[in-house]
C-alpha positions as CSV (number, residue, x, y, z in Angstrom):
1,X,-30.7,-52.0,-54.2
2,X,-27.8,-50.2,-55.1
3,X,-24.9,-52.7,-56.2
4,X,-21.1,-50.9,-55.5
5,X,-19.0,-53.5,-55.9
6,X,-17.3,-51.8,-59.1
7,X,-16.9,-48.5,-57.4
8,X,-12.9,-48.1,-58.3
9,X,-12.6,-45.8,-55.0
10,X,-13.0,-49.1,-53.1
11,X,-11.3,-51.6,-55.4
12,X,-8.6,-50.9,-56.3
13,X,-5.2,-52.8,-56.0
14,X,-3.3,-50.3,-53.7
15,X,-3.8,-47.2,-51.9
16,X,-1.7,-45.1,-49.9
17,X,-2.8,-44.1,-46.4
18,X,-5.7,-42.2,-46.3
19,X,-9.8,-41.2,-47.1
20,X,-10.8,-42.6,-50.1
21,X,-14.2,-41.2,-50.3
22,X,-16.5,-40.2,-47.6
23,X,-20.3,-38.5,-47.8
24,X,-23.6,-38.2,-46.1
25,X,-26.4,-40.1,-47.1
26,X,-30.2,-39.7,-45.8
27,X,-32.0,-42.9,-47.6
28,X,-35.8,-44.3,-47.2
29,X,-36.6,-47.9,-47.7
30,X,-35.2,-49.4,-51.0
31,X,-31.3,-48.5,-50.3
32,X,-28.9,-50.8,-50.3
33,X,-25.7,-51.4,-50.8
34,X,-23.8,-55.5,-51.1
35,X,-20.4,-56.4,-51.3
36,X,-20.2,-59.9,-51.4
37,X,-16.5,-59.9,-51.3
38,X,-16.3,-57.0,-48.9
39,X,-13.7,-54.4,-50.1
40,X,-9.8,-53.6,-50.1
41,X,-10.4,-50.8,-47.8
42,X,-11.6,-49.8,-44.3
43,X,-15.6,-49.1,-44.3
44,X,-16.8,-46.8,-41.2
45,X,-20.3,-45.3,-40.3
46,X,-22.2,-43.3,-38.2
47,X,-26.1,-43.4,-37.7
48,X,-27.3,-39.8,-37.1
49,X,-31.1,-41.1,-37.0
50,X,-33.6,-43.2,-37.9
51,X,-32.5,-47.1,-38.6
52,X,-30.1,-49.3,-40.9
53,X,-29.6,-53.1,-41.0
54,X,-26.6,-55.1,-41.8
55,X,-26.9,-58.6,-42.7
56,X,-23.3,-60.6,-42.7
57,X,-24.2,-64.4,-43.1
58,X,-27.4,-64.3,-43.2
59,X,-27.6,-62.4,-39.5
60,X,-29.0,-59.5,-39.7
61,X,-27.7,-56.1,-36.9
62,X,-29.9,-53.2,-36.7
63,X,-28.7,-49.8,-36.0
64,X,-29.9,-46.8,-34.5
65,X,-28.8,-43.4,-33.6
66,X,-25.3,-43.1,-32.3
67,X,-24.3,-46.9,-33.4
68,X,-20.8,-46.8,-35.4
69,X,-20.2,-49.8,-37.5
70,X,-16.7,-50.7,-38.6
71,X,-15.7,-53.2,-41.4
72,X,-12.5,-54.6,-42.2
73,X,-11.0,-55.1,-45.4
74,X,-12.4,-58.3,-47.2
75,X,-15.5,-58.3,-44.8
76,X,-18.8,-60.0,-47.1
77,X,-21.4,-57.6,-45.9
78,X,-24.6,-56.1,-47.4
79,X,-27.0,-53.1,-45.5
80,X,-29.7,-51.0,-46.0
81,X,-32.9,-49.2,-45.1
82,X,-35.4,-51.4,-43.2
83,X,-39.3,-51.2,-44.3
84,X,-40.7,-48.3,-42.7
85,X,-37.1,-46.4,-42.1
86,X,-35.3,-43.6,-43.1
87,X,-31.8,-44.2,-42.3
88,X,-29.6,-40.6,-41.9
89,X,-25.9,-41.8,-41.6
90,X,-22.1,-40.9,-42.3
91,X,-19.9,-42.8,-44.0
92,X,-16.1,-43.3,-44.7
93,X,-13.8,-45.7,-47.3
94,X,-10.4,-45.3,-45.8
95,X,-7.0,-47.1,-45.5
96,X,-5.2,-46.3,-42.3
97,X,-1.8,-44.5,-41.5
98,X,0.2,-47.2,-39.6
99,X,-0.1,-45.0,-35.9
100,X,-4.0,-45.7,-36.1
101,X,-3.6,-49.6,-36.7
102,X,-3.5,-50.1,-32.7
103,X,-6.7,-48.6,-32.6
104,X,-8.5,-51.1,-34.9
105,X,-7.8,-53.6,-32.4
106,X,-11.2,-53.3,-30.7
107,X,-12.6,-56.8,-31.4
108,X,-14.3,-58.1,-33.9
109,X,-17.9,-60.0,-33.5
110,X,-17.8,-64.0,-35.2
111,X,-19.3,-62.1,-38.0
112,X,-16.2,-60.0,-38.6
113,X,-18.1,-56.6,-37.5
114,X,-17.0,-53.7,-35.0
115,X,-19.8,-52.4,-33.5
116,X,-19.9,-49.7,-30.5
117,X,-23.1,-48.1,-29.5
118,X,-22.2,-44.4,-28.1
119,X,-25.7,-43.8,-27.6
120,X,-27.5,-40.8,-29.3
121,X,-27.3,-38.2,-26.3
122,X,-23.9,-39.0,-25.2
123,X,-21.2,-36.1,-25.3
124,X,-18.7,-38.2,-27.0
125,X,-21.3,-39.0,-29.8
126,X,-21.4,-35.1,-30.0
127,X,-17.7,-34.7,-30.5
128,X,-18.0,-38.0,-32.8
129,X,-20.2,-36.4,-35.3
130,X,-18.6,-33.2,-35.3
131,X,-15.5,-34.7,-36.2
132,X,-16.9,-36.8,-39.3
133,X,-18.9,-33.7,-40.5
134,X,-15.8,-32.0,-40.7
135,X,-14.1,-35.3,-42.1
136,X,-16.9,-35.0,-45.3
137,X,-16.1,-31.0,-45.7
138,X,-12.6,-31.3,-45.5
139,X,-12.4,-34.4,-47.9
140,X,-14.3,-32.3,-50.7
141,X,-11.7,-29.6,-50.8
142,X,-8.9,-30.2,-53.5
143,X,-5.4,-29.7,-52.1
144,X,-2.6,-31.1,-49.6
145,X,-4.2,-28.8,-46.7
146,X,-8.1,-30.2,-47.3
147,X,-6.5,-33.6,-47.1
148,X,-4.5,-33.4,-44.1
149,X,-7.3,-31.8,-42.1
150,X,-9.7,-34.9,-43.4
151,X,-6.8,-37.1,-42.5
152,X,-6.9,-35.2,-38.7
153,X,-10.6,-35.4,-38.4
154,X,-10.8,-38.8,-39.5
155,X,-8.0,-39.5,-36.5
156,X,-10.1,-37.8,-33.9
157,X,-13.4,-40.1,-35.0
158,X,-11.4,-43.2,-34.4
159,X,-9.8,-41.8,-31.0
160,X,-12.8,-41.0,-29.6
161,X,-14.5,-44.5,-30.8
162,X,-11.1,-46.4,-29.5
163,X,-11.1,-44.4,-26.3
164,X,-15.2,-44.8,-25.6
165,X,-14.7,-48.7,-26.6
166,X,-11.9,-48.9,-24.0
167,X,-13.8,-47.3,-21.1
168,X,-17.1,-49.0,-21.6
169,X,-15.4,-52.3,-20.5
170,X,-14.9,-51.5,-17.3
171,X,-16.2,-47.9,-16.5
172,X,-20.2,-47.4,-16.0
173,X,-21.0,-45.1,-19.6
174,X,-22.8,-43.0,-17.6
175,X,-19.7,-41.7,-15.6
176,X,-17.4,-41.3,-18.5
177,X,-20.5,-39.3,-20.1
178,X,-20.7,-36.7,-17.0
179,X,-16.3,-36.6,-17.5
180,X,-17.0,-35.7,-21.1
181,X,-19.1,-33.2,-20.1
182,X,-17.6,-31.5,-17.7
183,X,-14.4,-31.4,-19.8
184,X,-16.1,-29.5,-22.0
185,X,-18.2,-27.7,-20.0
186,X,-15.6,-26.3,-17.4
187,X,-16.8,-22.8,-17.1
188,X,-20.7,-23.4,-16.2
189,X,-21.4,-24.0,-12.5
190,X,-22.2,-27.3,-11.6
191,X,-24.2,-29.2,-9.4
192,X,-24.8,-32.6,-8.1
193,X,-28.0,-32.5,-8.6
194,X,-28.2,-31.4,-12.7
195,X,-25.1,-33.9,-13.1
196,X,-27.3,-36.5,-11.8
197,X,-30.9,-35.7,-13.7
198,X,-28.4,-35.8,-16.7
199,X,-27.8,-39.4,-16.7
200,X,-31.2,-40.5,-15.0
201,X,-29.4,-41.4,-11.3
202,X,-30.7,-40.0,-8.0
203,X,-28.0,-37.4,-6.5
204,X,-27.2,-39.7,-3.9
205,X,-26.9,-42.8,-6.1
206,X,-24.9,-40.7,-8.4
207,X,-22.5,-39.7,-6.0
208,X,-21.8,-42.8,-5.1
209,X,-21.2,-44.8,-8.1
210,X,-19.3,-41.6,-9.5
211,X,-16.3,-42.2,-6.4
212,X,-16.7,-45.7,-6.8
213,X,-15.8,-45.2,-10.8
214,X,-13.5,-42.9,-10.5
215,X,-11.8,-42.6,-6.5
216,X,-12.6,-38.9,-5.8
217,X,-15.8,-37.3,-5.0
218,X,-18.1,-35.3,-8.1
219,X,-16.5,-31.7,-6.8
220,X,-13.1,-33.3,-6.3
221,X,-13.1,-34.2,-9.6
222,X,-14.5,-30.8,-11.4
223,X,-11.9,-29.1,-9.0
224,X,-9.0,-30.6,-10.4
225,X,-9.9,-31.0,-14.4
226,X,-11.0,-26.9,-13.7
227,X,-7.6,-26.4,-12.2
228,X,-5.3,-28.7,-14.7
229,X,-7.1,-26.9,-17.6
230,X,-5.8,-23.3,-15.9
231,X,-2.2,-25.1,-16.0
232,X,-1.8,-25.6,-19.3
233,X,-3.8,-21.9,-20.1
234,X,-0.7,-20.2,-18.0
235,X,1.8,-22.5,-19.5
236,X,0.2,-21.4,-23.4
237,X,-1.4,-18.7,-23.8
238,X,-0.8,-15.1,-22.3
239,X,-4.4,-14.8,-20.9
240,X,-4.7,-12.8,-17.8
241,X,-5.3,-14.8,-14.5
242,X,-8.6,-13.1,-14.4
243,X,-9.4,-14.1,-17.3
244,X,-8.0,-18.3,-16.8
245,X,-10.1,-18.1,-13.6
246,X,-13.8,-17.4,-15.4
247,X,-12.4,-19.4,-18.2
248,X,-12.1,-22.9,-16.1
249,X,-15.6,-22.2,-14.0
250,X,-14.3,-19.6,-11.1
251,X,-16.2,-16.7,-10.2
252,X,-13.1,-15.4,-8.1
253,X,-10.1,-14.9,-9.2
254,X,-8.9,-14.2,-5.8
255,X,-10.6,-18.0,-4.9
256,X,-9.3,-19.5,-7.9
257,X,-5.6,-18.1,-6.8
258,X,-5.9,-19.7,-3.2
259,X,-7.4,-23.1,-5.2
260,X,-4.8,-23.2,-7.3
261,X,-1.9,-22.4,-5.0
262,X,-3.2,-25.4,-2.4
263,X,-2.9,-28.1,-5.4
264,X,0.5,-27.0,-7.0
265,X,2.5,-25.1,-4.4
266,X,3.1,-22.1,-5.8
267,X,0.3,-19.3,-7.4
268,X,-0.9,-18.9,-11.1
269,X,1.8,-16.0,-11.8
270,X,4.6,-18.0,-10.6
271,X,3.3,-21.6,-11.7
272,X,3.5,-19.5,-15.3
273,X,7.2,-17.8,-14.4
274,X,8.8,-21.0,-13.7
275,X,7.0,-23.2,-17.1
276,X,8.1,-19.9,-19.1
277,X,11.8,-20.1,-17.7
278,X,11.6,-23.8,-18.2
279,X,11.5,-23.9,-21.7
280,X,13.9,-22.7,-24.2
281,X,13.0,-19.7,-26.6
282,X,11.3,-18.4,-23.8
């Protein structure tokens, strides 16, 4: 077992806001690392695959793909590879900047442990690890840039862990999956039918508990993220309207022009005239 409780990244006195240190670590059975006095930092990590354990007070979590565990300063904790494992996971030492203290507030078990399972298909585990692989790149580089865009990529892991945390205490995880993806997925076609084989539901089940999550039907929905996402493309960038329209999903840009005119009164060309006269400098 590997013993880190004299690492001086993690112990010492003061730090300003910040990664301390951060890596990737793929480890078969004899890892190990215990802190019986926990450290003076923030300790976050990822599972990519296989299986880890922690064991605070003699309980002992497993944890699989897509399972972020998050430890708070002065948190006893030991973990490591189970027999038979080979735990792939990302890792983070950090202190935080003073904005992202309201988003530590997810609560703690009796043990003293954040956990939140985001499940190792979801779209926001995607974006997760995507984030903290650009969090370890970034963190290597030397400089004030390489630490700012650590410091940015390390914000977005904890928004989208904060943000899933929030939703998965009231919202069904499959319906904030299929949001996810259609945010990022605005310009395929879509389908009841492949939304629904996505998350395992029937279309007609689907359908139903997607209104009954959110208020508006499955095509209501895509309709308006397609057509907020074309608002903000007119109101910052000089993209054609052609080229908005097959950007947010719409084969026509003539269609997409008669969508977009029903929902904010006025058609792409002038929806962009009046933002662009609206702001100063422009």
């Amino acid at each position: 077992m590997v013993d880190y409780i004299n690492d001086p990244a993690i112990n010492e006195d003061r730090h300003p806001p910040g990664v301390l240190i951060s890596g990737y670590f793929t480890e078969p059975f004899g890892y190990g690392t215990y802190r019986p006095n926990g450290t003076r930092d923030w300790l976050i990590t990822l599972t990519l695959s296989g299986r880890g354990e922690y064991k605070l007070r003699n309980e002992t979590f497993p944890c699989g793909e897509g399972d972020i565990v998050l430890l708070p300063p002065g948190t006893p904790h030991h973990y490591y590879t189970p027999p038979e494992s080979c735990w792939e996971f990302v890792w983070a030492h950090f202190v935080p900047e003073s904005r992202w203290l309201e988003w530590l507030r997810i609560p703690a078990d009796e043990y003293g442990m954040i956990r939140i399972s985001l499940g190792g298909t979801s779209a926001t585990y995607e974006r997760t690890a995507g984030a903290f692989r650009r969090l370890i790149r970034e963190s290597r580089h030397t400089g004030r840039y390489g630490e700012l865009l650590s410091l940015n990529a390390l914000e977005e892991v904890l928004l989208h862990m904060t943000q899933f945390a929030a939703k998965e205490s009231h919202a069904d995880p499959r319906i904030d999956d299929t949001l996810t993806f259609l945010i990022d997925h605005l310009h395929l076609p879509h389908s009841i039918e492949g939304l629904a084989g996505r998350v395992s539901l029937s279309p007609s089940r689907f359908s139903h508990l997607f209104k009954e999550q959110t208020g508006d039907s499955v095509m209501e929905t895509l309709l308006k993220l397609r057509l907020k996402r074309a608002a903000r493309l007119l109101r910052h960038t000089s993209m054609l309207v052609s080229e908005i329209a097959g950007e947010v999903g719409f084969q026509s840009p003539f269609y997409f022009t008669k969508q977009f005119t029903a929902i904010y009164g006025t058609s792409p060309t002038e929806y962009r005239k009046k933002m662009n006269e609206s702001e100063p400098g422009k």
